[in-house]
C-alpha positions as CSV (number, residue, x, y, z in Angstrom):
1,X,37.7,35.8,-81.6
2,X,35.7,34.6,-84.2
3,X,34.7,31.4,-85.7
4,X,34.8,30.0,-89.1
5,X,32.3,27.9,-91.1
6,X,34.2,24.4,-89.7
7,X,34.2,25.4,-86.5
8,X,37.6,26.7,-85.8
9,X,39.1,29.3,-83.8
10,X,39.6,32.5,-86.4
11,X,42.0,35.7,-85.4
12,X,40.8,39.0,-85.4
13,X,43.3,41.9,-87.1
14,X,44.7,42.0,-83.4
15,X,45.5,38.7,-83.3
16,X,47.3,38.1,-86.6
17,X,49.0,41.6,-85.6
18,X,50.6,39.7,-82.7
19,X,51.2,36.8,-84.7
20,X,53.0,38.7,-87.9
21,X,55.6,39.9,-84.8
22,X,56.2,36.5,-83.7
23,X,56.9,35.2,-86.8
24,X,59.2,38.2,-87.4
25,X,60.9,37.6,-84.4
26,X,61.1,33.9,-85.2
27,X,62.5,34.3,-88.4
28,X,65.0,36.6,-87.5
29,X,66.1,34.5,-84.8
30,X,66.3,31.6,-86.7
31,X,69.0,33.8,-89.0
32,X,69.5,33.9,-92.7
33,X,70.9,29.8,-92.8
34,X,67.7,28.7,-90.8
35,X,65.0,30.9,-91.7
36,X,63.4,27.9,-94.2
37,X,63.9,25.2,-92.3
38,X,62.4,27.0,-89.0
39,X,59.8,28.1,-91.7
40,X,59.3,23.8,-92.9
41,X,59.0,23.0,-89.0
42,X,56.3,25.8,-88.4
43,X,53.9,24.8,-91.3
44,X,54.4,21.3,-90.2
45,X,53.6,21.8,-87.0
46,X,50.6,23.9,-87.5
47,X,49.5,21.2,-90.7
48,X,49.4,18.7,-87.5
49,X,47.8,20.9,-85.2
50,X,44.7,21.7,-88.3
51,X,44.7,17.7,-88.5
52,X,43.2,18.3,-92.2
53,X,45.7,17.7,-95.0
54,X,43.3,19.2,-97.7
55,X,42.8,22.1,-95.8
56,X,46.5,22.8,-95.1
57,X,46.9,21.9,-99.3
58,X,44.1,25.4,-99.5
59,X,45.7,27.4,-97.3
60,X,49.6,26.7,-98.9
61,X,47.2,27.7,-102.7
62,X,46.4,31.1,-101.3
63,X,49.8,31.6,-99.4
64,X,51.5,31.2,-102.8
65,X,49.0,33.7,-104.2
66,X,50.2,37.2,-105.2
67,X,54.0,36.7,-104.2
């Protein structure tokens, strides 16, 4: 694990590996009807666990990049 420039926990490849399967698993257990509202509930839970609104704002900016 490494660490960013504000101090926060950063995955390696292996880590977002295991976390690209979980959300895959998620969303497909969630099913075609729930998939964005499971989706809405994860980013708000993970907005509250980051506990920086600005920050989450960045991150959603380079999530939309490239679609």
């Amino acid at each position: 694990m490494t660490t960013t420039s504000l101090n926060h926990p950063s995955l390696g490849i292996a880590g977002l590996e295991q976390v690209y399967d979980q959300l895959a698993t998620a969303i497909d257990q969630a099913g075609p009807d729930k998939a964005e509202l499971f989706l809405v509930k994860l980013a708000l839970l993970n907005a509250q666990a980051l506990g920086d609104a600005e920050a989450f704002g960045r991150h959603l900016q380079a999530a939309l990049q490239d679609l």
